[in-house]
Backbone as XML, in Angstrom:
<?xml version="1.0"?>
<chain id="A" units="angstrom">
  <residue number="1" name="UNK">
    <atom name="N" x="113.796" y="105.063" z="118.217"/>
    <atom name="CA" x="113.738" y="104.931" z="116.775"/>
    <atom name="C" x="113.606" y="103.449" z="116.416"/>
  </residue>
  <residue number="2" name="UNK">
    <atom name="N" x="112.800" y="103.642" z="115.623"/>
    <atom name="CA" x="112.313" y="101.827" z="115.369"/>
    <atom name="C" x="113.046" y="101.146" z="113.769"/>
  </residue>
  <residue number="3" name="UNK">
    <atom name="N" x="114.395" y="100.179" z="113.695"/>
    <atom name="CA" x="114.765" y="100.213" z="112.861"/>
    <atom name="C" x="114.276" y="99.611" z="111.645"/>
  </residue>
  <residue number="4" name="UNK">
    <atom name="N" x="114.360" y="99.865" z="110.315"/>
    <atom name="CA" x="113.949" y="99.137" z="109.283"/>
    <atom name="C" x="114.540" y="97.736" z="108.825"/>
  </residue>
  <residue number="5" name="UNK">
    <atom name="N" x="113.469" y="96.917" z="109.025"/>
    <atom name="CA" x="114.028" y="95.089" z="109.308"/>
    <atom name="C" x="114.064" y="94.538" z="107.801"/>
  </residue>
  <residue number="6" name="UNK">
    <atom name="N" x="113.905" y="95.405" z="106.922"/>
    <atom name="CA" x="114.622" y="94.898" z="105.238"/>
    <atom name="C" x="116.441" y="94.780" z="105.269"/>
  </residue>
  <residue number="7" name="UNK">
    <atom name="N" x="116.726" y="93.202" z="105.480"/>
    <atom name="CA" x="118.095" y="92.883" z="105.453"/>
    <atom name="C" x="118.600" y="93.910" z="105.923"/>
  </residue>
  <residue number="8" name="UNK">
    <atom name="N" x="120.187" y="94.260" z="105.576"/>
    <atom name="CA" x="120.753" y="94.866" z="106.609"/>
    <atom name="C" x="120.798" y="96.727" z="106.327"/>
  </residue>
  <residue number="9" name="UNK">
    <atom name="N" x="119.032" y="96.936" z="106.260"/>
    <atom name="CA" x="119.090" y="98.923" z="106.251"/>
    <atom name="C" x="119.329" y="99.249" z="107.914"/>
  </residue>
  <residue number="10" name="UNK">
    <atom name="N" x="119.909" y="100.473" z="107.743"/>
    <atom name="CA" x="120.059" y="100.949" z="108.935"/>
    <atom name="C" x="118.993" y="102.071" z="109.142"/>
  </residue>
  <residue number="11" name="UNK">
    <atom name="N" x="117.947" y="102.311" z="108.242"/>
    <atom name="CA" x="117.413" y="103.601" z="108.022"/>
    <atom name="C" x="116.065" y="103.432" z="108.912"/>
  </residue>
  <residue number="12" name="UNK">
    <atom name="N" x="116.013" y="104.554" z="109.221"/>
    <atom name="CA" x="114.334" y="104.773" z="110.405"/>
    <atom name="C" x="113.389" y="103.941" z="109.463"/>
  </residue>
  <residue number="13" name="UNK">
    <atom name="N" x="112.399" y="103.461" z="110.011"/>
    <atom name="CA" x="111.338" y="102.952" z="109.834"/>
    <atom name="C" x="110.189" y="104.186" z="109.575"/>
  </residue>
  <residue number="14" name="UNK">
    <atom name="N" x="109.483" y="104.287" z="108.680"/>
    <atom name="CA" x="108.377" y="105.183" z="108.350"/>
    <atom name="C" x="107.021" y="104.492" z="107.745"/>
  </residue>
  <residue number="15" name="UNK">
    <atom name="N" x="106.847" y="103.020" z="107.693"/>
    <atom name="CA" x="105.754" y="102.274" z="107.471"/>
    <atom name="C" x="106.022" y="100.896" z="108.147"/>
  </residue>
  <residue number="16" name="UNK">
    <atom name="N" x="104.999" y="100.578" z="108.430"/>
    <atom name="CA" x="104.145" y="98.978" z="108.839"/>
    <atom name="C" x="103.327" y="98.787" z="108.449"/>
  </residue>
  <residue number="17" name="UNK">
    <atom name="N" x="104.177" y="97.448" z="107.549"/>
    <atom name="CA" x="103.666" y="96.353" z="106.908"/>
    <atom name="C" x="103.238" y="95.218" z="107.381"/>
  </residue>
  <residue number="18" name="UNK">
    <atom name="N" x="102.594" y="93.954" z="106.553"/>
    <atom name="CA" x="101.995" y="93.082" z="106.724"/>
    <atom name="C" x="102.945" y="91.818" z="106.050"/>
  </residue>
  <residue number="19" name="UNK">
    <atom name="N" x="103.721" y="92.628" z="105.154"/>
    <atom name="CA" x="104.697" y="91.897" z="104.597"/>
    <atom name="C" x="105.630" y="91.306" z="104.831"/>
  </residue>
  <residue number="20" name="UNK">
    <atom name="N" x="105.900" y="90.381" z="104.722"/>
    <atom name="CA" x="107.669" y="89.962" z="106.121"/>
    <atom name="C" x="108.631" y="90.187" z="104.549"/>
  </residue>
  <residue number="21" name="UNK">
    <atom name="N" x="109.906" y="90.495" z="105.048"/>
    <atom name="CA" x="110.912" y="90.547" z="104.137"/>
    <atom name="C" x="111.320" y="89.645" z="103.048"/>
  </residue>
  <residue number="22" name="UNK">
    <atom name="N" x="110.815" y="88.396" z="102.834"/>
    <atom name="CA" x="110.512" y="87.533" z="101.707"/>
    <atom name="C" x="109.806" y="88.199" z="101.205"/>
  </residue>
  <residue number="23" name="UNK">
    <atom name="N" x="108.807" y="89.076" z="101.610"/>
    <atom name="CA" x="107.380" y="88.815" z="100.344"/>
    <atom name="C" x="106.046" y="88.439" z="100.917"/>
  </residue>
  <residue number="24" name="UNK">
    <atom name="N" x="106.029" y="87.850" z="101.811"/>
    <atom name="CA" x="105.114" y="87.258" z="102.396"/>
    <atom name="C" x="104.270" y="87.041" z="103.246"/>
  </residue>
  <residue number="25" name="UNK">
    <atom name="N" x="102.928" y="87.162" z="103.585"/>
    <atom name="CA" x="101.488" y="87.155" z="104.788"/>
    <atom name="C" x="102.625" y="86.102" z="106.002"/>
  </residue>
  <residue number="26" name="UNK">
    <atom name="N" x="102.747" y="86.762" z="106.866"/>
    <atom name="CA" x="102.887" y="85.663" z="108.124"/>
    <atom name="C" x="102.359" y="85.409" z="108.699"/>
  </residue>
  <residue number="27" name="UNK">
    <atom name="N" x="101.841" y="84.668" z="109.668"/>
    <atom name="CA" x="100.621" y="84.099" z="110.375"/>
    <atom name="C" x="101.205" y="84.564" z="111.615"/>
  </residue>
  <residue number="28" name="UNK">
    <atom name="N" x="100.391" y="85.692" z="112.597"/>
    <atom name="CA" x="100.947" y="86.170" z="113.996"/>
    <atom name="C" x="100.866" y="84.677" z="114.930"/>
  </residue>
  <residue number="29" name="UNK">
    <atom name="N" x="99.969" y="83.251" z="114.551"/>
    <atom name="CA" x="99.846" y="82.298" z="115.460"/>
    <atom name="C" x="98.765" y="82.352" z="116.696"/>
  </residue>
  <residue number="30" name="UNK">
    <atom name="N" x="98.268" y="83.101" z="116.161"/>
    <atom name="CA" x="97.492" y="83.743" z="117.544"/>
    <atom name="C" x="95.893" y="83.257" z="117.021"/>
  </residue>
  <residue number="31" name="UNK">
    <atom name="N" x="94.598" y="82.959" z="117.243"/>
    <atom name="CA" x="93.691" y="82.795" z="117.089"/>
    <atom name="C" x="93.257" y="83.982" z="116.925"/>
  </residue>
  <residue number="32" name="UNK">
    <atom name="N" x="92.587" y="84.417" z="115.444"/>
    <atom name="CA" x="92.369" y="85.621" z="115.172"/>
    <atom name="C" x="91.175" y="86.132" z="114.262"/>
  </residue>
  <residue number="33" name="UNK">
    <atom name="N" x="90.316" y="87.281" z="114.651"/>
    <atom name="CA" x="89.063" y="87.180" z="113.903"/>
    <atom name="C" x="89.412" y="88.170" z="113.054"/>
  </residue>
  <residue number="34" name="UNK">
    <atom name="N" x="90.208" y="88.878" z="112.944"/>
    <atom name="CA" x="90.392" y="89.647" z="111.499"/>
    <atom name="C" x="91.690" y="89.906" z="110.810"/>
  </residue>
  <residue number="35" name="UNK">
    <atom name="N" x="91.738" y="90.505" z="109.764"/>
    <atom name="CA" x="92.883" y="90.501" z="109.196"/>
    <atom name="C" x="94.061" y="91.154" z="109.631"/>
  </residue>
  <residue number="36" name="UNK">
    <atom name="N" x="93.360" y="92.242" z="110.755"/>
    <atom name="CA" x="94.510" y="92.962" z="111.332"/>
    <atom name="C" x="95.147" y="92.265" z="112.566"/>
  </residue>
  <residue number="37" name="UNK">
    <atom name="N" x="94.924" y="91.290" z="113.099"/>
    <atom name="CA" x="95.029" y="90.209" z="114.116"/>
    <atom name="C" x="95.660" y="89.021" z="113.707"/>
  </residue>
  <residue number="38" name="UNK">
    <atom name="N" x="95.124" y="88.555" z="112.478"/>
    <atom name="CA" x="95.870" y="87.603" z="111.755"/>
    <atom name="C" x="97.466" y="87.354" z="111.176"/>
  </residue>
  <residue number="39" name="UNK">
    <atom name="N" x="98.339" y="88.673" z="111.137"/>
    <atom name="CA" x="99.039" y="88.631" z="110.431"/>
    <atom name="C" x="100.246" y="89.531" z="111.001"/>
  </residue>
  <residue number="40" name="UNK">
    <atom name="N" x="101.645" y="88.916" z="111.374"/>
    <atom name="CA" x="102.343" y="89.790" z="111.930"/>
    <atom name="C" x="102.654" y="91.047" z="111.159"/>
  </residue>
  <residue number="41" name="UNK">
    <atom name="N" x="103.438" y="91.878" z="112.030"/>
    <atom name="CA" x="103.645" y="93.528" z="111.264"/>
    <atom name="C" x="105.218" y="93.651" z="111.550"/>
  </residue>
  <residue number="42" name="UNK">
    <atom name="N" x="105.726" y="94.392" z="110.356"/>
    <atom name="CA" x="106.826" y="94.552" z="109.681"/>
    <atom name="C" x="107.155" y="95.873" z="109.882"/>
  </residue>
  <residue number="43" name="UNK">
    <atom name="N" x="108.718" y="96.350" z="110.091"/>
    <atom name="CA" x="108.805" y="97.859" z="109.834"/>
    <atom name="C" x="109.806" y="98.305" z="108.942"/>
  </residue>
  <residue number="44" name="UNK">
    <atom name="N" x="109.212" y="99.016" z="108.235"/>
    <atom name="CA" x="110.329" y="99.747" z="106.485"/>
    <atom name="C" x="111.097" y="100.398" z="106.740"/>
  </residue>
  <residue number="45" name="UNK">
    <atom name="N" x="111.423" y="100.905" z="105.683"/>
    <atom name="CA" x="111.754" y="102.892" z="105.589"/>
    <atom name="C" x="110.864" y="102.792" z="104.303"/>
  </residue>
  <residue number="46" name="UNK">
    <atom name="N" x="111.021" y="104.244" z="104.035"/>
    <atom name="CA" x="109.768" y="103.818" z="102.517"/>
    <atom name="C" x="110.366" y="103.735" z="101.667"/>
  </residue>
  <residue number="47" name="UNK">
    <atom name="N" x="111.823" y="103.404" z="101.412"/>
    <atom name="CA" x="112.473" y="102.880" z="99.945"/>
    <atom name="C" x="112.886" y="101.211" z="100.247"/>
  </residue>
  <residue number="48" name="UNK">
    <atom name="N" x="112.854" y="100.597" z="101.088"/>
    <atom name="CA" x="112.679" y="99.306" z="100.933"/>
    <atom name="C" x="111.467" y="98.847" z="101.111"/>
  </residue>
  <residue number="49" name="UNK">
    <atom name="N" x="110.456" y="99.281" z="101.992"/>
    <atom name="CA" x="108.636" y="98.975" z="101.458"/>
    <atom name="C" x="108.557" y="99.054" z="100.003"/>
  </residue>
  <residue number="50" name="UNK">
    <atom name="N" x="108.894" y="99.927" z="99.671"/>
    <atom name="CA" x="108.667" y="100.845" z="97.655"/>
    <atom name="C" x="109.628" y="99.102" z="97.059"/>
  </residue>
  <residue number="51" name="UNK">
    <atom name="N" x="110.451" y="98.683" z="97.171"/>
    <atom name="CA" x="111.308" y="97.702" z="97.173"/>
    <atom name="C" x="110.281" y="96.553" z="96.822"/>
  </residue>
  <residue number="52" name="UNK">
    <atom name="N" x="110.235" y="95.853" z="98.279"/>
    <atom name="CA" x="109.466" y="94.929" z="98.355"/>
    <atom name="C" x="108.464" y="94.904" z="97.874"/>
  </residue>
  <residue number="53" name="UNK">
    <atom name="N" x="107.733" y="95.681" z="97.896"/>
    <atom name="CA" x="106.164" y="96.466" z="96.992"/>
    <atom name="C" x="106.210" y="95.712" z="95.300"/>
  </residue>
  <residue number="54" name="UNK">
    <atom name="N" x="107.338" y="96.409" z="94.560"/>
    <atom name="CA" x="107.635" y="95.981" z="93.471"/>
    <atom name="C" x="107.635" y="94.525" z="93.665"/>
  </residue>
  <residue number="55" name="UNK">
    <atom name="N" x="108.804" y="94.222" z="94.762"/>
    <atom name="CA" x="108.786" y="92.417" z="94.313"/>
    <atom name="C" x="107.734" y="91.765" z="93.926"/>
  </residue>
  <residue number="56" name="UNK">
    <atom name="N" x="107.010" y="92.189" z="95.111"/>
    <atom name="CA" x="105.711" y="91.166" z="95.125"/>
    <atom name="C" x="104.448" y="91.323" z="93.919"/>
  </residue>
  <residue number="57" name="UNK">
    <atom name="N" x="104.181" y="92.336" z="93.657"/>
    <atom name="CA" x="103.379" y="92.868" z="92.403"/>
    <atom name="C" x="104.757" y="92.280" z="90.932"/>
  </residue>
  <residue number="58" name="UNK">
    <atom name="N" x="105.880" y="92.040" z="90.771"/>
    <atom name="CA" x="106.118" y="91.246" z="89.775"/>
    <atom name="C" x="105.902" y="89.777" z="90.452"/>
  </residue>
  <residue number="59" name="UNK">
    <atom name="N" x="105.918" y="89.102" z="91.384"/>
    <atom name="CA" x="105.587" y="88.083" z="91.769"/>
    <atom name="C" x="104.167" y="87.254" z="90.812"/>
  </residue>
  <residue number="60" name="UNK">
    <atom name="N" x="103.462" y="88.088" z="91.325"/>
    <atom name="CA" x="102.030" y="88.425" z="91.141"/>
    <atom name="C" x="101.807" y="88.884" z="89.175"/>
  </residue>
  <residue number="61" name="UNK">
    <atom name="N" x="102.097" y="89.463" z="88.427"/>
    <atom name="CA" x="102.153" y="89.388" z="87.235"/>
    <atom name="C" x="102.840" y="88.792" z="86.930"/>
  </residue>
  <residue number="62" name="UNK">
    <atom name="N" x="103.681" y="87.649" z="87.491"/>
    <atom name="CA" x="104.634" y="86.529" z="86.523"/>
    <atom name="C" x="103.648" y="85.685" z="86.664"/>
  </residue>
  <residue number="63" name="UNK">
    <atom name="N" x="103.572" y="85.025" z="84.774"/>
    <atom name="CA" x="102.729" y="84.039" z="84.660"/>
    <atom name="C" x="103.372" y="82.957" z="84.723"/>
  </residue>
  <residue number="64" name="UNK">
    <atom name="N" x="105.158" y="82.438" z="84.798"/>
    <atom name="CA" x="105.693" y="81.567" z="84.968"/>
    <atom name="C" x="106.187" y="81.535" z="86.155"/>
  </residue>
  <residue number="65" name="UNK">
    <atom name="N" x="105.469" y="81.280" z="86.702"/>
    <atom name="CA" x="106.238" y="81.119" z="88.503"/>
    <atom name="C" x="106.909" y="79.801" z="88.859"/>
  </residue>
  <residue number="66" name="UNK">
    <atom name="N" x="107.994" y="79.989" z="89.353"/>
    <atom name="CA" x="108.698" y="78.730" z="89.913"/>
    <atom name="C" x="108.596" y="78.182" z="91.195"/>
  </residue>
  <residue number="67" name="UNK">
    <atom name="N" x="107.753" y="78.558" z="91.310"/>
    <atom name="CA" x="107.815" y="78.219" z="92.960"/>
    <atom name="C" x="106.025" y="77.606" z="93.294"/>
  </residue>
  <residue number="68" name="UNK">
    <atom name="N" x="105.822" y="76.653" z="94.321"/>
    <atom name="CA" x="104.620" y="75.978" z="94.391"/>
    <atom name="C" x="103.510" y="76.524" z="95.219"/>
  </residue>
  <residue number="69" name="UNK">
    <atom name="N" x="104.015" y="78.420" z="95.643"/>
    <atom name="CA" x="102.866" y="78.823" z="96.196"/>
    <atom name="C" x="101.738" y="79.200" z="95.512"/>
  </residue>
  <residue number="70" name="UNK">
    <atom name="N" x="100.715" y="78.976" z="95.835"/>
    <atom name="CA" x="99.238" y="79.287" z="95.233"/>
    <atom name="C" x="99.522" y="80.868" z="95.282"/>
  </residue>
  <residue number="71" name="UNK">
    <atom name="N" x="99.683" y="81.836" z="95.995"/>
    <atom name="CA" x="99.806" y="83.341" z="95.381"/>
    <atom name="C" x="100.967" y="83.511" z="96.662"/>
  </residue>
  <residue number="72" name="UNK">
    <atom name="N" x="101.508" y="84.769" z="95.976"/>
    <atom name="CA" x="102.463" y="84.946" z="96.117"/>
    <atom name="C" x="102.265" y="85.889" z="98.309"/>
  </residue>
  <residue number="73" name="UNK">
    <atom name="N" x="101.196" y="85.827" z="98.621"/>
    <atom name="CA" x="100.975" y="86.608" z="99.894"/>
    <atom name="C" x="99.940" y="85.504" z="100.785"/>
  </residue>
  <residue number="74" name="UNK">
    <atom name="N" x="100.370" y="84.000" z="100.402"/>
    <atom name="CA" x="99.426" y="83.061" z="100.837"/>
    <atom name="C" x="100.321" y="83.010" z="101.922"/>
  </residue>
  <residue number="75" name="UNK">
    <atom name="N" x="99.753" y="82.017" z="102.922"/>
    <atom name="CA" x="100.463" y="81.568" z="104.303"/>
    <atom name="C" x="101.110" y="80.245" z="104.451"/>
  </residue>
</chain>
């Protein structure tokens, strides 16, 4: 059973993501020709994916952002 790595759930994993638990595209480090190569993978349950999901889509419609990333799934 593969556990869900959103802070401390104990619940099965039922999706992989692209998302790391901030919010955010991670770079796998690896020299990579596509997007599925490019970017490490994450594992949920589907109520903290559904979670994070939200974060990032209000991330993404806040027009006052505090923070100095160019979008909110940059590297």
């Amino acid at each position: 059973m593969v556990k869900c790595e959103f802070d401390d759930c104990d619940r099965k994993s039922t999706t992989v993501s692209r998302l790391s638990p901030e919010g955010y595209l991670v770079s796998s480090g690896k020299k990579a020709y596509s997007f599925r190569e490019a970017y490490r993978r994450f594992n949920y349950c589907d109520k903290c994916h559904k979670s994070l999901m939200g974060d990032v889509w209000n991330r993404v419609r806040n027009s006052g952002k505090d923070d100095d990333n160019v979008a909110p799934t940059s590297v």
